[in-house]
C-alpha positions, 0 to 999 in steps of 0.5 A, a space after each residue: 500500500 505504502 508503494 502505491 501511495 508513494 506513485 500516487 504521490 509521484 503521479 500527482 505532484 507530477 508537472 507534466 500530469 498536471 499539465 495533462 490534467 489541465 489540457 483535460 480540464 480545457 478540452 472538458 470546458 469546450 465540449 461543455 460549450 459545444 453541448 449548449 448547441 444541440 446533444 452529440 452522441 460523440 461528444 457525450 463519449 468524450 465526455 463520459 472518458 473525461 469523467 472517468 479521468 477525472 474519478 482516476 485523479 481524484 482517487 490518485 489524490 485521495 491515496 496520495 494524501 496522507 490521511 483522510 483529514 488532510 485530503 478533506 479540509 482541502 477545498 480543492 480536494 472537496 470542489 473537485 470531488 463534488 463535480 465528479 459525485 454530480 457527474 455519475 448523477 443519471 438524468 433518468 433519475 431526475 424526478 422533473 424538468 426543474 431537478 433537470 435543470 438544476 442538475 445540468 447547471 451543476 454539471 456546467 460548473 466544471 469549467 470553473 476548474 479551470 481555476 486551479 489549472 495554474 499557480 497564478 489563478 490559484 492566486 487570484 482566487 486566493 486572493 478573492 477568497 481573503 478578500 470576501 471579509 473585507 469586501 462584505 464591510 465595503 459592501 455595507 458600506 457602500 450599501 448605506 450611500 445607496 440606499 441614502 441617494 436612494 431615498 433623496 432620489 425617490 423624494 426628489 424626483 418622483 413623478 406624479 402618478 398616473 392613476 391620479 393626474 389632473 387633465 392638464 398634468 396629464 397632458 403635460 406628462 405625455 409631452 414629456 414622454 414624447 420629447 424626453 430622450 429615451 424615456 421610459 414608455 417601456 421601462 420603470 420610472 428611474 425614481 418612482 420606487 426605492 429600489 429601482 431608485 438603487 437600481 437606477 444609481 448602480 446604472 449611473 456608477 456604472 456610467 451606462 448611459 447615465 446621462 440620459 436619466 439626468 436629461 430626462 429629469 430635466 425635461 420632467 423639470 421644464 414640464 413641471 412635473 418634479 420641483 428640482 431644477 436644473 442645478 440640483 438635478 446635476 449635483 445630485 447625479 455628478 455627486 453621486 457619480 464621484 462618491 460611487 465610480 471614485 470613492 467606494 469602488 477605490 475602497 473595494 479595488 485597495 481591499 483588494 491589492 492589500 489583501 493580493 500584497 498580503 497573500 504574496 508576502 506570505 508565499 515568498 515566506 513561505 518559499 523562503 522557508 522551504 529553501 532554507 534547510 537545502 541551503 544549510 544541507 549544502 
């Protein structure tokens, strides 16, 4: 048994079979692609031989490790093992068409093991898994400021309702359909509830045409439909724009470096002290 761990162990930690394992992993991403345009019989072999690989590597790690408790608190070790326990799932026992569903969604989430198929995206993703604390209290943080705008956008610029108009109001609310840029005769009013006045602020930080919302308001402004002027509808919007685009994302994106710094100070530690023993042996 020893025997066989040791060549488990060799195999695994093997350059040129990890490289073989991420040619796989790539072919298996394709073909996964190739599958959302009609089913193949080919194809579906293919698929059933990348599989079986798959069980094969997961074992040779399996016996390779040293114990059981080494092998499962790895969560590569358990990711990888819950996509292949997904793939011997048959559809002829799936029960109806969401379980159907569902199960073909999972089964999709094998092209995400193309994130350990080198060092540098087990990196980022390292990176991303140490930032979530972080980014959960920037998240808060940001989610206050949102839901701030959101509130003073709503009572600021909420147009009057339909259902209740007077006949000159009215007539005044349909000119403005028709003169306003790309209003929203098809789409919810950017302000006329608190969340799609958050929605409509994520769209401004994002910058998605961002502009033809303030114009609109504008144009309600003119008509007389909401009380803001010109003024206040610009620094509300330019405001809301810096505070978003340039203050609360640069808080994310340096939560981020700091923690990807961290991550990359531990591993040059960590080589340092891997290299210390040969040099003193030599």
């Amino acid at each position: 048994m020893s025997r066989i761990k040791q060549l488990c162990d060799k195999v695994t930690t093997n350059r040129v079979f990890e490289f073989a394992i991420s040619f796989v992993i790539v072919v298996n991403s394709i073909l996964i692609g190739v599958e959302t345009y009609g089913s193949n019989l080919s194809v579906a072999m293919v698929q059933h031989v990348i599989l079986g690989i798959f069980t094969l590597e997961i074992l040779m790690r399996y016996i390779a490790a040293e114990n059981n408790k080494s092998f499962f608190s790895s969560g590569w070790n358990m990711f990888d093992l819950s996509l292949v326990l997904i793939g011997y799932i048959p559809e002829a026992l799936v029960a109806n068409a969401s379980m159907m569903m569902a199960l073909r969604v999972l089964r999709v989430f094998r092209v995400l093991r193309l994130l350990r198929a080198c060092k540098e995206i087990k990196l980022i993703v390292t990176v991303f898994v140490k930032s979530l604390s972080a980014l959960f209290y920037n998240v808060m943080f940001f989610g206050i400021f949102l839901y701030l705008f959101a509130i003073i956008g709503v009572c600021l610029f909420k147009l009057p309702d339909a259902t209740t108009m007077q006949p000159e109001v009215r007539e005044r609310f349909e000119q403005f359909i028709e003169q306003a840029p790309h209003a929203p005769t098809n789409s919810p009013e950017p302000y006329g509830t608190l969340h799609e006045a958050m929605f409509t602020l994520f769209r401004v930080m994002t910058g998605d045409d961002w502009t033809d919302v303030r114009y609109n308001l504008m144009t309600a402004s003119e008509y007389g439909l909401i009380k803001p002027g010109h003024q206040v509808i610009t620094v509300y919007h330019v405001s809301w724009f810096i505070v978003s685009a340039f203050l609360l994302l640069n808080l994310v994106v340096g939560a981020i470096l700091n923690n990807y710094q961290q991550v990359m100070d531990s591993q040059r530690k960590d080589n340092k002290d891997t290299d210390e023993p040969k040099a003193i042996g030599e």
